[in-house]
C-alpha positions, 0 to 999 in steps of 0.5 A: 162496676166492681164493688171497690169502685162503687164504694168509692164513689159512695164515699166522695158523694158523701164527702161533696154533700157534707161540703156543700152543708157546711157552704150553706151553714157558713153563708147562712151563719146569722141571718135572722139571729139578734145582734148583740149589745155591747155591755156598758162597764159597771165600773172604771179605773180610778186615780187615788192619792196614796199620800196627803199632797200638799199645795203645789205639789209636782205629781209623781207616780208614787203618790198616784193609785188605781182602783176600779170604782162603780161607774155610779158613784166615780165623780164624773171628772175622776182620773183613770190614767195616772199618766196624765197626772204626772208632772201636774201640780197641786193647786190645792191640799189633796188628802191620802186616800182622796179620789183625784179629780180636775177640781184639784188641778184647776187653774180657773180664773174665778177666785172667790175665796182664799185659804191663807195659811195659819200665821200667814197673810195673803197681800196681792200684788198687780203684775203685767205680761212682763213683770209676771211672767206672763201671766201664767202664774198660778194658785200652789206656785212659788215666786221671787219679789224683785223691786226696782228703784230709780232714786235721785243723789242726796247731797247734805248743806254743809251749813244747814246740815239739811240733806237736799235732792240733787238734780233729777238727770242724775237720778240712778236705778237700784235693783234687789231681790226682796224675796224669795221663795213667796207661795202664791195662795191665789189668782185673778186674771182679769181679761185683756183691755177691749179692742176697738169695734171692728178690728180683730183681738191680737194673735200669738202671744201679743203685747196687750196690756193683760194685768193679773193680780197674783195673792201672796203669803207672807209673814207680817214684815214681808208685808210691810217689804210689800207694802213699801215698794208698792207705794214709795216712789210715786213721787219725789221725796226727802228720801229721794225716790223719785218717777213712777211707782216702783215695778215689782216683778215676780220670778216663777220658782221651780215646784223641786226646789220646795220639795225632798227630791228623796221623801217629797216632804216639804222643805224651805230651801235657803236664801240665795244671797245677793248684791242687789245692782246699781250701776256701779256694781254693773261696771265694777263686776259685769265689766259695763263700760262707760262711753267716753267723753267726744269732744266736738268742734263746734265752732264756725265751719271752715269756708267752702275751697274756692272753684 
């Protein structure tokens, strides 16, 4: 054989053994080797206002910052993803530089305590599904008060000069805007009235008499506005307001009405003026129309044709 052929096959002998151990190294990688344990972190992202956020609050990302903070001392319900936060509203006063956590955005059931704001008072008010949207409304939101009032006509004696009540079929309805832009302090949703044994709780969004008791803060004289459509009208009386005690309804405000949409400070949007509606109103300026008045013969009926 000559020398260059015999070099050759050296070569290719060497290349077939250098093969075959890298083969054995690659199916062999590991075996018997201590699988790793992955590291537990030392430390989180963690949410944190970058600005005092003042009671009903709408969060946005320029109040929101991230910081990594050792695992040790983060409060187990801490925020790290600022995204999740967006849009969330304050359900109390949050300081600069406070770390986040669901504390602050809770909106539990339980109320125990109320933080009336400094020349405020806190007056309750029972709304239903329907007069309080819901019930979803909740501690930092804001509210309008609308009252209605069904109210009998009061004539005057021309002899006596005394005034009297008219006749209760025609009694009318009024309907105002008391006031506006009412900070609600507090919440208290009691649960719904108990079904009878054995038959299933209502589905979806029913009707189910749920009452919530809602904690306003008012000035003294929006009190007393409060108190007087509360409890005038239980009855009749000399100013002529008669049936049922009057139904407050609450109307949920949006959170950007009471904030700088540049600087987010709190602002106090002005008064929308309004007519309040009577029946008249609703006729005159909605176009209501009234029925006329059918005239029917109501006398003997004609005899049958004869067959």
């Amino acid at each position: 054989m000559k020398r260059s052929n015999r070099l050759i096959l050296l070569i290719g002998i060497f290349l077939a053994i250098v093969a075959f151990i890298g083969i054995v190294i690659i199916f062999s990688g590991g075996r018997g080797s201590t699988p790793t344990t992955p590291v537990a972190p030392t430390e989180l992202p963690t949410v944190f206002a970058t600005r005092p956020i003042t009671l009903g609050t709408a969060i946005t990302a320029d109040m929101l910052r991230v910081e990594n903070r050792p695992v040790t001392t983060r409060d187990p319900s801490a925020f790290g993803d600022p995204g999740v936060l967006l849009g969330q509203i304050a359900r109390k006063d949050i300081a600069e530089d406070k770390l986040l956590t669901a504390a602050d955005f809770a909106t539990s059931n339980l109320l125990t305590t109320v933080d009336c704001p400094p020349g405020q008072d806190c007056i309750a008010v029972k709304v239903d599904q329907v007069s309080g949207v819901g019930t979803i409304i909740r501690t930092g939101d804001y509210v309008d008060v609308l009252v209605a009032f069904t109210m009998n006509v009061i004539t005057v004696d021309p002899v006596t000069g005394v005034a009297v009540a008219g006749a209760p079929e025609i009694a009318g309805q009024s309907a105002k805007m008391l006031l506006q832009g009412i900070q609600v302090m507090g919440h208290i949703l009691p649960p719904p009235p108990a079904t009878a044994e054995g038959v299933p709780p209502p589905q979806g969004t029913a009707l189910n008499d749920q009452s919530e008791i809602v904690i306003l803060s008012v000035t003294k004289q929006q009190a007393e506005v409060i108190k007087f459509a509360q409890t005038v009208g239980a009855g009749a009386n000399g100013l002529g307001l008669i049936g049922p005690t009057p139904a407050i309804s609450l109307a949920l405000r949006s959170p950007r009405d009471f904030r700088d949409p540049d600087t987010q400070e709190p602002i106090i949007p002005e008064d929308v003026v309004t007519t309040g509606i009577t029946l008249a109103l609703l006729i005159e300026q909605y176009g209501v129309l009234v029925p006329d008045i059918v005239e029917a013969n109501l006398g003997s009926p004609s005899p049958s044709p004869t067959p």
